[in-house]
C-alpha positions, 0 to 999 in steps of 0.5 A: 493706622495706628503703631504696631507695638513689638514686644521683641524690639522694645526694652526688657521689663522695667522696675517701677522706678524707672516706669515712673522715671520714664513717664515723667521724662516722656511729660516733659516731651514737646512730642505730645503724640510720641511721648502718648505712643511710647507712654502707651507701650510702656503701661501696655508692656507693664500689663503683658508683665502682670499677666494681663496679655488677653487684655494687652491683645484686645486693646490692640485691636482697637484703632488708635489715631495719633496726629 
């Protein structure tokens, strides 16, 4: 089963900058499958910010397997 993302227990919206920051900080992780699953709430958070929430729910649903 795969993570569940809560919104609420995550940071607040993050500006670009340190989006980037935080990607190439999370490339540099001996923990491939947590630097994927922080990576992955990241971008999924940046897309709930433009708007992008119906789309952020159906990936949700999608099963999500991390080693």
């Amino acid at each position: 089963m795969s993570p569940t993302r809560n919104k609420d227990v995550l940071e607040p919206a993050l500006t670009i900058e340190e989006i980037i920051a935080k990607l190439k900080e999370l490339q540099q992780d001996d923990d491939i499958d947590g630097a994927h699953v922080q990576a992955d709430w990241i971008i999924c958070n940046l897309l709930e910010d433009l708007g992008y929430t119906e789309v952020i729910k159906e990936y949700d649903k999608i099963s999500k397997w991390y080693a």
